[in-house]
C-alpha positions in Angstrom: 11.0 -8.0 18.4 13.2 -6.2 15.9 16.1 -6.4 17.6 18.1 -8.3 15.2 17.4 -5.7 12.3 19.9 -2.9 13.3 21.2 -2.4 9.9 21.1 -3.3 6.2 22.8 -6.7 5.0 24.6 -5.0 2.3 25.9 -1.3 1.4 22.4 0.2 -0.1 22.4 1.4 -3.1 20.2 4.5 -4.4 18.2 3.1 -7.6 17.6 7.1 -8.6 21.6 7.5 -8.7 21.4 4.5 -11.0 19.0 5.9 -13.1 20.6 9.5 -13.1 24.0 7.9 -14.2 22.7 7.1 -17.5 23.6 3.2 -17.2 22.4 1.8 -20.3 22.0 -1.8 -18.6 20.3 -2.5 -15.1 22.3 -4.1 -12.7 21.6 -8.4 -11.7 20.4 -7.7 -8.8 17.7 -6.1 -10.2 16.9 -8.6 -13.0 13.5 -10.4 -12.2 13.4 -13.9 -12.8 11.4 -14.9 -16.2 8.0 -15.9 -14.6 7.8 -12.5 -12.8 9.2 -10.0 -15.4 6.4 -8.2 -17.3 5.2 -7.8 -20.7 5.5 -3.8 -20.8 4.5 -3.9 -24.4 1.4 -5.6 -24.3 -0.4 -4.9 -21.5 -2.5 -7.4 -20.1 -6.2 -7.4 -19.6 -6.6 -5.2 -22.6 -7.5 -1.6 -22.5 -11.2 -1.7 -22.2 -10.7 -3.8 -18.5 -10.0 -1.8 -14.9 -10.8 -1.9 -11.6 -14.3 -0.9 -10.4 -14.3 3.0 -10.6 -17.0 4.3 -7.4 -18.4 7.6 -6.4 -18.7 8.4 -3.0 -20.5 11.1 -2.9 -23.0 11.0 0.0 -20.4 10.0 2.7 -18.9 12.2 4.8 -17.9 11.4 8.7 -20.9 12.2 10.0 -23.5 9.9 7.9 -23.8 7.7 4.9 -26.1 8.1 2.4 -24.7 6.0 -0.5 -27.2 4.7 -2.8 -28.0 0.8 -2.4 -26.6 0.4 -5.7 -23.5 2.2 -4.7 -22.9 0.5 -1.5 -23.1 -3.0 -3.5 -21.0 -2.2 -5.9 -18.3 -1.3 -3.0 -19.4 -4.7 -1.6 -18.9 -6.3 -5.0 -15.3 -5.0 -5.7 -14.2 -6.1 -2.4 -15.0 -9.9 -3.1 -14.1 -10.0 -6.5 -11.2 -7.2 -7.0 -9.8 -6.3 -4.0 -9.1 -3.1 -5.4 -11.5 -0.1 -6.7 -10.9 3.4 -7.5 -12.9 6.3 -5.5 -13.8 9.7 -6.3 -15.7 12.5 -5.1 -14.3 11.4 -1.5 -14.3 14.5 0.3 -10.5 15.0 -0.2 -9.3 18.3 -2.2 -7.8 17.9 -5.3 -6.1 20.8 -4.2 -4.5 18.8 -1.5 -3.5 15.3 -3.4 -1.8 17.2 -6.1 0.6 19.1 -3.4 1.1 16.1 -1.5 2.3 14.5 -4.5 4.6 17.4 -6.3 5.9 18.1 -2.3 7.2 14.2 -2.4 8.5 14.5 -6.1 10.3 17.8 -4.9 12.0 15.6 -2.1 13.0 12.9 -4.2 14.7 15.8 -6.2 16.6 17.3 -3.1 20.4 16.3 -3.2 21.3 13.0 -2.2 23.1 14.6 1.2 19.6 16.2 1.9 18.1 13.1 1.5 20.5 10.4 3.3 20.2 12.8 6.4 17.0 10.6 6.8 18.4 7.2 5.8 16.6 4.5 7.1 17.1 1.1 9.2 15.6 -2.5 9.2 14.5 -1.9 12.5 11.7 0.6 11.9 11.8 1.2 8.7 11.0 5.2 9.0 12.9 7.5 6.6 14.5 7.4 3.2 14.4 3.6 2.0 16.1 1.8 -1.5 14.9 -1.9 -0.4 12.4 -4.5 1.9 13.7 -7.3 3.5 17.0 -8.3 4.7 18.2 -11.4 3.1 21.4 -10.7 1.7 21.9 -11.2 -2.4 18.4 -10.9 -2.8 16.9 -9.7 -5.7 16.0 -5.8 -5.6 13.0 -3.8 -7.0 13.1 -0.5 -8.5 12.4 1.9 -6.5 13.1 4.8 -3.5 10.6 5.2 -0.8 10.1 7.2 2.5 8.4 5.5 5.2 6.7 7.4 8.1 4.2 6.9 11.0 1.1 8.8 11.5 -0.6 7.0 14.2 -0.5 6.1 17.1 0.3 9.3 17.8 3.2 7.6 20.0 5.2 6.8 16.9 4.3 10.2 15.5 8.0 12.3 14.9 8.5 15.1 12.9 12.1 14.9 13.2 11.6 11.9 10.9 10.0 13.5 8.6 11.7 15.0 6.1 11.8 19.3 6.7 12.6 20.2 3.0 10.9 21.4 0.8 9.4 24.0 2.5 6.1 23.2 4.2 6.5 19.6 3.8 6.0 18.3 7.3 2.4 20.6 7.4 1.6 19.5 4.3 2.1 15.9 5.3 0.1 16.2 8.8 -2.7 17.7 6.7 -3.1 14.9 4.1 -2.7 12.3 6.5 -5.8 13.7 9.1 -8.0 13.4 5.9 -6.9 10.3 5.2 -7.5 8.3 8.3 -10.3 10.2 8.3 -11.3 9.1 4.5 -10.3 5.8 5.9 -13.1 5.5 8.4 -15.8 6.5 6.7 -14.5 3.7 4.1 -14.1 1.3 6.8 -17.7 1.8 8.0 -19.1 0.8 4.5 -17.2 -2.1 4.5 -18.4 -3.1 7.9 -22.1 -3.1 7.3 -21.7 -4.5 4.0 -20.5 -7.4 6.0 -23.8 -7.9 8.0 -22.0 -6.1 11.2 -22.4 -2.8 12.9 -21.1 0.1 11.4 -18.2 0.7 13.6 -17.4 -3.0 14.3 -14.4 -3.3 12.2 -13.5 -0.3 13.4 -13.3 -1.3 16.5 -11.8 -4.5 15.9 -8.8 -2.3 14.7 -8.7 -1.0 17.9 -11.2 2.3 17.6 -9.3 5.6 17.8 -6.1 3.7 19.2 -5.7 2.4 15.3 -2.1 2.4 13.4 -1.9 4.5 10.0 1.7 5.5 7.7 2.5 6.6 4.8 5.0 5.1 2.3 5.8 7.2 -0.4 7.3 5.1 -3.5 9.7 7.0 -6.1 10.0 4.9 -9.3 13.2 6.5 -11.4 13.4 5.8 -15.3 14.8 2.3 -16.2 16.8 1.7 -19.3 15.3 -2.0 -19.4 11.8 -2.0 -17.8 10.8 -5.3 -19.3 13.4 -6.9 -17.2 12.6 -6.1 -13.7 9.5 -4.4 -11.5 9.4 -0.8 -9.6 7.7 -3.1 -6.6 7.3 -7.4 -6.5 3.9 -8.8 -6.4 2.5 -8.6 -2.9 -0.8 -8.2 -1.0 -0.8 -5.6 1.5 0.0 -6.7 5.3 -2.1 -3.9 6.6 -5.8 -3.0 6.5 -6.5 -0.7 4.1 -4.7 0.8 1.6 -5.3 4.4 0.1 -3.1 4.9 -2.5 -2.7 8.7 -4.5 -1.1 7.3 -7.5 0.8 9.1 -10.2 -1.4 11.5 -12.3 0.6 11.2 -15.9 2.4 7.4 -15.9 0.1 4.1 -14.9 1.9 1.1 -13.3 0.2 -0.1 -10.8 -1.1 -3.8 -11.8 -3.6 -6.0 -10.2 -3.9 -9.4 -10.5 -7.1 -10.8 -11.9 -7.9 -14.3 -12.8 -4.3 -15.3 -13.3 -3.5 -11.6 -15.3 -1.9 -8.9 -14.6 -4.4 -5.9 -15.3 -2.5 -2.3 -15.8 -4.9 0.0 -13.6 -5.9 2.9 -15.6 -6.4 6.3 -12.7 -9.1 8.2 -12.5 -8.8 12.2 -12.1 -8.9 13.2 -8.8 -9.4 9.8 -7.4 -7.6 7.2 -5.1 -7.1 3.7 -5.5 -8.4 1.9 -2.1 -7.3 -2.0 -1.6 -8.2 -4.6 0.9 -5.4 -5.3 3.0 -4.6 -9.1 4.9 -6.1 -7.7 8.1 -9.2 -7.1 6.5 -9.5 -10.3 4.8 -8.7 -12.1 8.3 -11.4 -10.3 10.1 -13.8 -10.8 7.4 -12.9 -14.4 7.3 -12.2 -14.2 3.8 -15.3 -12.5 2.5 -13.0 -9.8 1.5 -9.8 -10.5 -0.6 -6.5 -8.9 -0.8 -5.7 -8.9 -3.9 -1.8 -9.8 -5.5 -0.2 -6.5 -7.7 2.8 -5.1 -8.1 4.3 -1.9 -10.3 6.3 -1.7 -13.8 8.5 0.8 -14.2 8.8 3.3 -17.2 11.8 4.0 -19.2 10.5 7.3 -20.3 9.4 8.7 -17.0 9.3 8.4 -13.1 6.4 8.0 -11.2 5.6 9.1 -7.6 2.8 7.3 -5.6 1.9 8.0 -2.1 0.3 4.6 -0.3 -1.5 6.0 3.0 -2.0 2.1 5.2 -4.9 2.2 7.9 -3.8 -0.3 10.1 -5.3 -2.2 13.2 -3.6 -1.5 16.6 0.2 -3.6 16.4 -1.1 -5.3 19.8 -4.6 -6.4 19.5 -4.6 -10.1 17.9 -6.5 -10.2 14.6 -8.9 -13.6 13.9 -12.1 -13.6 12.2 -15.3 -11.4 13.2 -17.5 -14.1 15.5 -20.4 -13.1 13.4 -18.6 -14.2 9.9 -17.9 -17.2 11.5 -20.5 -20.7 11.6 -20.3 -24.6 11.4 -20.6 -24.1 7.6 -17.5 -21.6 7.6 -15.3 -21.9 10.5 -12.6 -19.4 11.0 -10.2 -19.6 8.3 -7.1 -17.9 10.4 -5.9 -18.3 13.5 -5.2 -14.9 15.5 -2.0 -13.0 15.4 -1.3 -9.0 16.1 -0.3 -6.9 13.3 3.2 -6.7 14.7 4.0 -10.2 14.8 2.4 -10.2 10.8 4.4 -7.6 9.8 7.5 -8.5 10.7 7.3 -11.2 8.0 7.8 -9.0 5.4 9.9 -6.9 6.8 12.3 -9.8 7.2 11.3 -11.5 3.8 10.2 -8.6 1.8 7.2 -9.1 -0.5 6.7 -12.3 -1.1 3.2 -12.3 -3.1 0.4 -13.9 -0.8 2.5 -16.4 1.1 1.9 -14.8 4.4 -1.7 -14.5 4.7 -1.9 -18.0 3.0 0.0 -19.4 6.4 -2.2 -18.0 8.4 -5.2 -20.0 8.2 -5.7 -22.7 10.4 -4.4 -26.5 9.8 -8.1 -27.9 10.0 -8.9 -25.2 6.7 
């Protein structure tokens, strides 16, 4: 299927060097045009307003035993936000803060270090400067590193990076507790629905599931207000757990035609509905547009785990979310044949779950 993506349309360019050289002017190519670029200065929303902030304390793997009024506030978030923030979720601080300062070491390494794991259209996996591959196209900025953690198939160490030192078991040990954080989520969502508690689960294709791990390195930009770190997309997968930056916000949702600047919890994760969840739930569940502004001050490192269905299984709505008075919005497709949309295209806001649904809707 990716055959034609062998290699990049254009030399690729590290945005980090271009920060590091001191340019006092971005580059076109990564100028936004007006509609998208943000208002850095004036923050939309306001500062009292951010996403729905949830403690799960009470569910571990084995049994749930969130309050009601927990459990509909998780339920309420997903229809109206997309997005919450979670805490007390059974994952070590310990852990998120050394999975973070591991990556920001990394992004530190010398560029030689670093372009020994350059990566390719086809795959994506390894060190990363763009998405898409339509050539002149307007570029984000930002790094990344994109690696698989199941199925265990597309599981290689070699593509991961070995420096620093203890990186790869520090990467295999944040990722096991987040699929497994990303079940017990996934069962909560599941019988908030009205289903069984493993029947989204299952619909992703029960222990066969997909799960990587993009890591996104934001350098300092001399002209923030002119471009974005990352464009406004929803997220192709599932669901999204996303360790954000501890010191410098930038992640921002969209909410009733604003931008809102989310504001992190200590210790938490930000969890976000991805387009395969919103299919199966036949739209009871929204992904939700954001994107990221950048910082002229300081970088920001971000680690956005995806729990992903199966690439093989197609994807429609659950039979049970689907009647006479709401027939299935989407017609099926596997996760493969979704993703390589914006892998081709790049993000592209909600335009690809929008074509999805099906031409009686």
């Amino acid at each position: 299927m990716m055959s034609g993506l062998q290699d990049w349309p254009e030399p690729i360019i590290r945005v980090q060097s271009l920060s590091e050289s001191g340019l006092p002017i971005i580059p076109t190519r990564y100028v936004k045009p007006l509609s998208d670029r943000p208002d850095i200065h004036q923050p939309e929303g306001g500062d009292d307003v951010n996403i729905p902030l949830i403690d799960l304390t009470g569910l571990s793997d084995d049994e749930t035993e969130l309050s009601p009024t927990t459990t509909d506030r998780i339920s309420s978030a997903c229809r109206e936000w997309g997005f919450f923030q979670v805490v007390n979720h059974g994952v070590s601080p310990e852990l998120m803060g050394r999975a973070r300062e591991t990556w920001r070491s990394f992004f530190h390494l010398p560029m030689e270090s670093k372009q020994a794991y350059a990566n390719s259209p086809k795959t994506y996996e390894g060190y990363g400067s763009r998405l898409g591959i339509e050539k002149g196209a307007i570029l984000d900025w930002s790094d990344y590193y994109f690696l698989h953690f199941l199925p265990s198939t597309l599981k290689d160490y070699n593509k991961w990076p070995a420096s620093p030192d203890s990186c790869r078991e520090v990467i295999d040990e944040y990722g096991k507790e987040l699929v497994k954080l990303g079940g017990r989520i996934m069962k909560v969502l599941s019988t908030n629905l009205g289903l069984k508690e493993d029947q989204l689960l299952n619909a992703f294709g029960g222990d066969n599931l997909g799960a990587c791990l993009r890591v996104n390195f934001y350098p300092k930009c001399p002209q923030p207000d002119l471009t974005l770190g990352l464009s406004s997309h929803s997220d192709p997968g599932g669901l999204t757990i996303l360790l954000p930056d501890h010191q410098v916000p930038g992640l921002q949702v969209r909410k009733d035609g604003r931008w809102i600047t989310v504001k992190p919890a200590s210790h938490a994760f930000i969890v976000n509905i991805g387009d395969q969840v919103q299919v199966l739930s036949n739209a009871n569940y929204k992904s939700v547009e954001h994107r990221v502004i950048v910082n002229s001050g300081m970088e920001r490192v971000s680690l956005a785990f995806f729990y992903n269905p199966k690439s093989d299984i197609p994807i429609k709505p659950v039979e049970e979310l689907v009647s006479e008075e709401k027939p299935a919005l989407y017609t099926p497709m596997t996760f493969d044949e979704y993703r390589l949309f914006i892998r081709l295209n790049g993000p592209k806001g909600k335009s690809q779950v929008e074509s999805l649904k099906s031409p009686r809707c």
